[in-house]
N, C-alpha and C positions, 0 to 999 in steps of 0.2 A: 489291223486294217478293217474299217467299218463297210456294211454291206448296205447298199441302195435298193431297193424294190423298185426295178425299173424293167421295160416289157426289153426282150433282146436285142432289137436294133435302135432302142429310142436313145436319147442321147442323155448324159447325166448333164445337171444346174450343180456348176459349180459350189453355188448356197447349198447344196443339198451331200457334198461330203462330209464326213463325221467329221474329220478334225475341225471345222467351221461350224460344229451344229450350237455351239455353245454362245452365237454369235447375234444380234438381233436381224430385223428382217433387211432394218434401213442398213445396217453393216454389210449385211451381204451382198445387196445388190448396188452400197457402192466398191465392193469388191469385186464384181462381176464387170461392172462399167469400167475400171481399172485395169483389165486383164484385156487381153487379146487372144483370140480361138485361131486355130491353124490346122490343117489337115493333110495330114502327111499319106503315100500312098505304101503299098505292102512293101518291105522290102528297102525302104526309105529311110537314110541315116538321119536320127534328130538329135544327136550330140554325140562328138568325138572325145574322145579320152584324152585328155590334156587341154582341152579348149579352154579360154580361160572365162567362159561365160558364168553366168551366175542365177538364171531363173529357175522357179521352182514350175514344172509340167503338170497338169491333173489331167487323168485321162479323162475323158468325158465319153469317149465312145473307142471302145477296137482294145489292141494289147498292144504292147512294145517289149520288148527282150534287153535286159542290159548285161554287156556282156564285156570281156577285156580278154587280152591274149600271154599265151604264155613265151617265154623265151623264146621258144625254139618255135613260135607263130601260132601256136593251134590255139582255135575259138574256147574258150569257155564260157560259160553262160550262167552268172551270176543270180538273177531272176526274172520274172517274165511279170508283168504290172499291167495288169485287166482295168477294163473300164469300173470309176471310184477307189482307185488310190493314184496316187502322185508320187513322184521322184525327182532326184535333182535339189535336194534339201539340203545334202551335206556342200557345197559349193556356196549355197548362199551363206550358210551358216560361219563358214569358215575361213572363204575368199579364197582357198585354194581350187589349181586344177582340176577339172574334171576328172572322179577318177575309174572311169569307164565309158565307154560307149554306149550309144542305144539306138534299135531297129526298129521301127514298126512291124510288127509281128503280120499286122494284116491293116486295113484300112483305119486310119485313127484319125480320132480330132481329140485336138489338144488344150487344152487354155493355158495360157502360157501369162506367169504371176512375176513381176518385177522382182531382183532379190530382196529390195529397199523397201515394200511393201508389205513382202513375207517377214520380214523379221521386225517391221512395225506391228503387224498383229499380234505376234508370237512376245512380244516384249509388251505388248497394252492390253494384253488377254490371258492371264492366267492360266484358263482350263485349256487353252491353245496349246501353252509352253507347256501343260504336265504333258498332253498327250504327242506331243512331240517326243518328250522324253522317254514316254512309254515303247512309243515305237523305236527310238534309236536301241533301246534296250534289248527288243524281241530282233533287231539285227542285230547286234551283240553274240546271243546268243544262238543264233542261227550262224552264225559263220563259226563262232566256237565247236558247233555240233558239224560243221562241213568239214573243218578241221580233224575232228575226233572219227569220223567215217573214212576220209582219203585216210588215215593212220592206220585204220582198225579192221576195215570191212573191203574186201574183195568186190570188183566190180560187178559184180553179178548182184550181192549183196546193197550195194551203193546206190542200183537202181531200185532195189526195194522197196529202200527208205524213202527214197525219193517219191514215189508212187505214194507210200504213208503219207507223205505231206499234202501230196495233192490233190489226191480223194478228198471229197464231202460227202455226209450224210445223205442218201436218196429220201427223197421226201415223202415218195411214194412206196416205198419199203421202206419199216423200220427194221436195222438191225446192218441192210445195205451201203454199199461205200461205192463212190464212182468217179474215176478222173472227166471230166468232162467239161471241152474232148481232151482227147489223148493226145497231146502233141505228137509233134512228128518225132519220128525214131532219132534223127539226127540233133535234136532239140533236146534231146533228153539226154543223148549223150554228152551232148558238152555242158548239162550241168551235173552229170555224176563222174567227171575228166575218164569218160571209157571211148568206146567203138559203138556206132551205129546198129553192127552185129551182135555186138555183144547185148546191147541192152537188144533185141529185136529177140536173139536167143534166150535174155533169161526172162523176158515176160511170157515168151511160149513154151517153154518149160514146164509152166504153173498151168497150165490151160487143161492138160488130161487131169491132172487131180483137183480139179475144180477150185483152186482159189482162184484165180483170175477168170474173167468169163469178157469175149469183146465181142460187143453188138456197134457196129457203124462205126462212127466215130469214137462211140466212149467205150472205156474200159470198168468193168464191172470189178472191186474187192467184192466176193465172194463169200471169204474167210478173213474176216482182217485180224482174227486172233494168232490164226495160222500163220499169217503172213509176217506179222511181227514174231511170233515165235522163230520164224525161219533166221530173219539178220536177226535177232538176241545171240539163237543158236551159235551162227556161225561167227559171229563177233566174238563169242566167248573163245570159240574154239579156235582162233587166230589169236586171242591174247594169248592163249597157252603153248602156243607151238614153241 
């Protein structure tokens, strides 16, 4: 997923998402003329699972959560897509049903790309289609690794990993790692399939021995060698039992 250098509430130029950077200038902004912008409010469903739509979404400003449910009704939460990345690819691609939901997480604006558009580019642009490919691949691979954790790792464990992922680098400490922010407790749960409690209790677990540290909203890795030693640890010692 490519990164925009943009001040926090301004809004992202379509033209200015990686997957398009490969694009000229006159391409871009007749791809912007093209597209239609929409702005959904917190809380606000922008595609049902099974719908048989087919546009491709970029966020341009705010998050959305895509999420689908399980058997027995409970929410999971698939991933959570920040202003400069997009969703909703695999539908145009394929012409099949939607295969998940998605919320606005908080106030978003959207540009919203025709399917018949999207995969004009993607077929008349090379560097389009590798990095398409690229990305289908790191979801590949990330749902093999969600796989491999609901198998392997205890819930306690499952938020861990998760926290690994979502940390970045603090810019202003090197060595530093930070969720920011820190979703909400219940957001987090329904992407590691636990309880509210459960993830609430094992990030405050970590808080007296210093790997986790929360100022405000964001949550501080502290220790991130520790932290990953911890799920290595106790992954191992669940494969053995």
């Amino acid at each position: 997923m490519g990164t925009i250098v943009a001040t926090p509430d301004a809004s992202r130029r379509l033209g200015d998402f990686s997957l398009l950077e490969e694009l000229n200038e006159q391409e871009k902004r007749s791809i912007e003329q093209r597209c239609h912008k929409r702005t959904y409010s917190k809380n606000e469903t922008i595609l049902d699972k099974g719908s048989q739509s087919r546009e491709v979404f970029f966020v341009l400003k705010g998050s959305v959560s895509v999420i689908t449910f399980s058997p027995a009704g409970r929410e999971v939460t698939l991933a959570a897509v920040k202003a400069g990345d997009f969703f909703g690819e695999l539908a145009a691609i394929d012409g099949q049903p939607r295969s998940a939901s998605v919320t606005a997480i908080e106030k978003t604006e959207l540009a919203i790309m025709p399917p018949d558009m999207f995969l004009e580019i993607i077929r008349g642009h090379p560097p389009v289609a590798f990095q398409l490919m690229q990305r289908l691949a790191r979801m590949v691979r990330a749902s093999g690794l969600r796989i491999l954790e609901l198998s392997t790792l205890q819930a306690a464990q499952r938020v861990y990993a998760e926290l690994l992922r979502m940390a970045q680098p603090d810019a202003a400490v090197p060595g530093l790692w930070v969720v920011r922010p820190l979703p909400p407790m219940h957001e987090i749960a329904s992407m590691t399939s636990t309880t509210r409690e459960t993830v609430n209790r094992a990030i405050s677990q970590l808080y007296d021995g210093g790997v986790l540290k929360r100022k405000g909203r964001n949550l501080y890795i502290m220790d991130r060698t520790k932290l990953e030693e911890i799920v290595q640890s106790l992954q191992a010692h669940h494969l053995h039992r």
